[in-house]
C-alpha positions as CSV (number, residue, x, y, z in Angstrom):
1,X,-34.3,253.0,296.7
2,X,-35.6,252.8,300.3
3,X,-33.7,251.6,303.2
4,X,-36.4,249.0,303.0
5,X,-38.5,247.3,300.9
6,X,-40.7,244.1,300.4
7,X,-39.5,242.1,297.4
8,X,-39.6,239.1,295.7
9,X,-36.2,237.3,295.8
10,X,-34.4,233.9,294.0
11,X,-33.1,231.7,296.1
12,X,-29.1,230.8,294.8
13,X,-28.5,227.8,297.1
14,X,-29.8,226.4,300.5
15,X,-28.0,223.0,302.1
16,X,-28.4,221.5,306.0
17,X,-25.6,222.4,308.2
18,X,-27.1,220.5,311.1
19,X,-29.7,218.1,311.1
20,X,-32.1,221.5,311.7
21,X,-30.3,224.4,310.9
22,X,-30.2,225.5,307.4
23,X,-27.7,227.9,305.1
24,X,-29.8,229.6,302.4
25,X,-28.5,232.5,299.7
26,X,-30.3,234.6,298.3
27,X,-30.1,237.0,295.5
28,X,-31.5,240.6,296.6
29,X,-30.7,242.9,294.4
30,X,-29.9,246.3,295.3
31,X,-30.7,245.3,298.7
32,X,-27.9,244.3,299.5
33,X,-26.0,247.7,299.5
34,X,-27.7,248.3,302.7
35,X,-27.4,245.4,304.6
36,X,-25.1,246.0,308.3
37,X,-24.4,243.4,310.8
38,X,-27.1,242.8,313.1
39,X,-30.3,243.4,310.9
40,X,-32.6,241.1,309.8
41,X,-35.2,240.3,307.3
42,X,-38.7,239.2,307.3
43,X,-39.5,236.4,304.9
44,X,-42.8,235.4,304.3
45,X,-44.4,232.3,304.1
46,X,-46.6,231.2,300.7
47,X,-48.8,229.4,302.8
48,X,-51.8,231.8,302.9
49,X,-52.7,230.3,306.5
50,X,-49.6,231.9,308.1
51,X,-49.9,235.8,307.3
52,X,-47.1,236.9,309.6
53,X,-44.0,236.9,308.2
54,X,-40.4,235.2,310.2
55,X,-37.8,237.4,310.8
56,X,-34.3,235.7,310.6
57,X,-30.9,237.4,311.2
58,X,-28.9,238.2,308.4
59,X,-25.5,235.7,308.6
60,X,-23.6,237.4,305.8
61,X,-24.0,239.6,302.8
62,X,-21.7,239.5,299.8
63,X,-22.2,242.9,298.2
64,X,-20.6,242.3,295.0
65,X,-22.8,239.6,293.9
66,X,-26.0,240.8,295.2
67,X,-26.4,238.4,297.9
68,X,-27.6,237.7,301.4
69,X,-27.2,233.9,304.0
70,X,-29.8,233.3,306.1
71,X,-28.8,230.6,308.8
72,X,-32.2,229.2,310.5
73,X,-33.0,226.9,312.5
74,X,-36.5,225.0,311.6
75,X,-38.7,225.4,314.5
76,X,-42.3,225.7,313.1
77,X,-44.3,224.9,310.2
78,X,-43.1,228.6,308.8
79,X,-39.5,227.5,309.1
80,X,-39.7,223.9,307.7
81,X,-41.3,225.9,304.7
82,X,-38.6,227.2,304.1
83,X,-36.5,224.6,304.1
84,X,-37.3,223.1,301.2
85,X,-37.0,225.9,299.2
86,X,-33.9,225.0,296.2
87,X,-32.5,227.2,293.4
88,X,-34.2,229.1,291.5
89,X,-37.5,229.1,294.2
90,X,-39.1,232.3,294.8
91,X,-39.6,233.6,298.0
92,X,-41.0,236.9,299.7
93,X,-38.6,239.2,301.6
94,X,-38.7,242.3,303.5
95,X,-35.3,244.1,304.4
96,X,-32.6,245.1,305.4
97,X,-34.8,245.5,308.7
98,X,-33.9,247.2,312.6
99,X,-30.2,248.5,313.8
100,X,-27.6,246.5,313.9
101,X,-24.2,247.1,315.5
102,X,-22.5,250.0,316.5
103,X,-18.8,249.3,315.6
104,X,-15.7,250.0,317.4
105,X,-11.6,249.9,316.9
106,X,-12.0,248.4,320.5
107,X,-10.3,244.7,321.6
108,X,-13.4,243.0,321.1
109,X,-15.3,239.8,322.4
110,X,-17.9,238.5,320.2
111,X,-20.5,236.0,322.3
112,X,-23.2,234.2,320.9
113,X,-25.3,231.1,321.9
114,X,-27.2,228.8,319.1
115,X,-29.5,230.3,316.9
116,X,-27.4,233.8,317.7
117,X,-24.5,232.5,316.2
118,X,-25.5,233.6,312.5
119,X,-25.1,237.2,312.4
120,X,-21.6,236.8,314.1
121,X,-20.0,235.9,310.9
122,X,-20.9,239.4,309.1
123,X,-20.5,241.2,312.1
124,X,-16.5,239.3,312.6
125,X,-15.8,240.1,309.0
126,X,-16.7,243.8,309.3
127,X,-14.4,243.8,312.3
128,X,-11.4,242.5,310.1
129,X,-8.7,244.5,311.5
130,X,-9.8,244.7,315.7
131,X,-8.5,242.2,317.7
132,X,-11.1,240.1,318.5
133,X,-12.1,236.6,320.4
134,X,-15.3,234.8,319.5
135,X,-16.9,232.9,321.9
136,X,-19.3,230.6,320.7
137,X,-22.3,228.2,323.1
138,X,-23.7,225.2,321.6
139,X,-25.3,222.4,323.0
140,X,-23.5,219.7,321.9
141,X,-21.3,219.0,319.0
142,X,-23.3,219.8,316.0
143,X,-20.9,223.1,315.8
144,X,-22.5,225.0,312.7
145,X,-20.6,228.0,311.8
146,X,-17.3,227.7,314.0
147,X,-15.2,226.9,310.9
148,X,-15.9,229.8,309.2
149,X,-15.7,231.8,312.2
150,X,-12.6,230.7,312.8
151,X,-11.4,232.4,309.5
152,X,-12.0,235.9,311.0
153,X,-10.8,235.6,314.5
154,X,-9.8,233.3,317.4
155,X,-12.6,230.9,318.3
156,X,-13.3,229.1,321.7
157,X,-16.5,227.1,322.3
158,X,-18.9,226.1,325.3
159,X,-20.7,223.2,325.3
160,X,-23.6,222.2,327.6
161,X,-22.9,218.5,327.2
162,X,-19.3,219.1,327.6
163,X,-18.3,217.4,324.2
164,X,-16.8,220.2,322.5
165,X,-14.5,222.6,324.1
166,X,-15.8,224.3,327.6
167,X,-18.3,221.9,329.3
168,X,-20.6,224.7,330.1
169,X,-21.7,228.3,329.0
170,X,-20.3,231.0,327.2
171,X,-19.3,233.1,330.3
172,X,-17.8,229.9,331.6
173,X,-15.9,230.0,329.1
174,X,-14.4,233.2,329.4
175,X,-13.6,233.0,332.7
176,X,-11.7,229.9,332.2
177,X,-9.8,231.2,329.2
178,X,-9.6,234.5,330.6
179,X,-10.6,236.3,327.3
180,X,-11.0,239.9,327.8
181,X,-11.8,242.5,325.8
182,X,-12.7,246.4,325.7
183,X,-16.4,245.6,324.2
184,X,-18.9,242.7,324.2
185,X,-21.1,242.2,320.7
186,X,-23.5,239.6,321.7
187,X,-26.4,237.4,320.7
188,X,-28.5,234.7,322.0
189,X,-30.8,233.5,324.6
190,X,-32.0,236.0,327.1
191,X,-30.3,234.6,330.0
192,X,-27.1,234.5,328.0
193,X,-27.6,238.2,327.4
194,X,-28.9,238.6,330.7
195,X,-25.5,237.2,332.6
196,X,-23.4,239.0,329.8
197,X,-24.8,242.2,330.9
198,X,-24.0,241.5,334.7
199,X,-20.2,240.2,333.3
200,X,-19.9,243.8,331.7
201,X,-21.5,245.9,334.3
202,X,-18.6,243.8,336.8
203,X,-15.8,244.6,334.5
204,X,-17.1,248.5,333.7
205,X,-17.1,247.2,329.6
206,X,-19.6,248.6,326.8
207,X,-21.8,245.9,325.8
208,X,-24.2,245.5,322.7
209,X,-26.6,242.9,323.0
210,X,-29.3,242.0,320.1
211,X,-32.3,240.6,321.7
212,X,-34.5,237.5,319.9
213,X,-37.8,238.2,320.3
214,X,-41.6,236.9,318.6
215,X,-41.8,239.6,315.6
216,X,-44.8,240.7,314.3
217,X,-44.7,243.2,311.7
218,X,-41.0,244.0,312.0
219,X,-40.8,247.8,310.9
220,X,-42.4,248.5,314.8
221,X,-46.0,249.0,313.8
222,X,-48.0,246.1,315.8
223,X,-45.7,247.0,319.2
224,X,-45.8,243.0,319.5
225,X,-42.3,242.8,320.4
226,X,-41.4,245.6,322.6
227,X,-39.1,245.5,325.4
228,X,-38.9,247.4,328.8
229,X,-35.8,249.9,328.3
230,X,-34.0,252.4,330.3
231,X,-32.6,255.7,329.0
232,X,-29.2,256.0,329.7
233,X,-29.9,259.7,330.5
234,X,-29.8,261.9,333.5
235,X,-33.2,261.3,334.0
236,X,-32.9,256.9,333.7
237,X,-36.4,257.2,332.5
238,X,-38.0,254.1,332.3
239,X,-40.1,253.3,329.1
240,X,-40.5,250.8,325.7
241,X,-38.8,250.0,322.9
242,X,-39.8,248.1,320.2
243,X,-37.0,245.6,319.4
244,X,-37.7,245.6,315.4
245,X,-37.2,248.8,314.8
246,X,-35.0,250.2,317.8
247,X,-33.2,247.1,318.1
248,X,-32.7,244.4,318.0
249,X,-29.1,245.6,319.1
250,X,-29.1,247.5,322.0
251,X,-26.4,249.1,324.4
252,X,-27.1,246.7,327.4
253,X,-27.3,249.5,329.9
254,X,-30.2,250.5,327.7
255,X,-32.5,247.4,328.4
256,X,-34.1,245.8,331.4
257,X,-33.5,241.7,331.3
């Protein structure tokens, strides 16, 4: 089979975990075998009117069954599609999609902010046995995914409105817990990932970051979601990168913010 491939998939289960973020399961097949943490898949809409496909962030696979969890938030008539799909649905796929993480036996700090949250639970179970903190933003106290996070490492939360844990951001949040760490996995926002990158820069600490972007076609075709990047080379070249297919993780050093 292909690293990739454009399938038609059944849906096992989908239920709200928020009032607009969905957990859905899917049953991929073979697929599954390939999946690391930090891809992503494209799912396509039936709606003939909305070609383009939405790429979502894998959230965890379970390899012995077959199965991948999506966690989404509905944003768009594309999204609220899939919303309602329910078991047994159909549903187009293409996938396992990009580069995920690059891991390490490093003390680790795992940081994401809302919709970036997701792909930290596969990426937290693969690193089972590192030490780890996981550092998680929301903006308030709709807190999807922080139990089950909590399973895999030790958990401490920001808040923007204050009512859960750190009233603040996730860098607020390590400074006042002092968390450190040998290596920063990241996802979010791009001024989360932009300040994460200063933070690691300041401490002279690897950091990965996996950048959200508008996708296009998602195997790096269309160029619609290319990023300005920076060789980490003698030279310090600076050119583009298409965040499908090169990314969406990233050293930080790598990419301009």
């Amino acid at each position: 089979m292909q690293e990739k491939e454009c399938k038609i998939v059944r849906v096992i289960s989908q239920k709200p975990l928020t009032s607009d973020v969905y957990s859905l399961w899917l049953d991929v097949g073979e697929m599954a075998k390939y999946v690391k943490a930090g891809q992503f898949v494209s799912v396509y809409s039936k709606d003939g009117s909305r070609m383009l496909p939405r790429p979502i962030s894998i959230c965890e696979v379970a390899k012995a069954t077959k199965a991948i969890r999506l966690v989404y938030r509905v944003v768009g008539e594309g999204t609220k599609e899939f919303s309602k799909l329910v078991s047994e649905d159909t549903v187009k796929i293409m996938g396992p999609l990009g580069n995920g993480y690059t891991l390490s036996a490093k003390k680790a700090i795992l940081v994401a902010g809302g919709i970036g949250i997701p792909p930290m639970l596969q990426l937290a179970k693969e690193l089972k046995k590192v030490e780890k903190t996981i550092v998680l933003g929301y903006k308030d106290s709709q807190t999807f995914l922080k139990d089950e996070l909590e399973r895999w490492g030790r958990v401490v939360v920001a808040t923007e409105d204050g009512s859960v844990g750190v009233h603040g951001n996730v860098l607020d949040a390590i400074r006042e817990e002092g968390i450190e760490g040998e290596i920063i996995y990241s996802c979010g926002p791009t001024p989360m990932l932009r300040a994460l990158k200063a933070y690691a820069g300041e401490k002279g600490i690897e950091a990965q970051i996996s950048l959200e972007e508008k996708m296009a076609c998602g195997i790096g075709a269309c160029l619609a979601c290319v990023c300005q990047s920076k060789d980490v080379d003698e030279h310090s070249h600076v050119h583009n990168k298409r965040i499908c297919k090169d990314g969406p993780v990233f050293d930080a050093r790598e990419v301009e913010l």
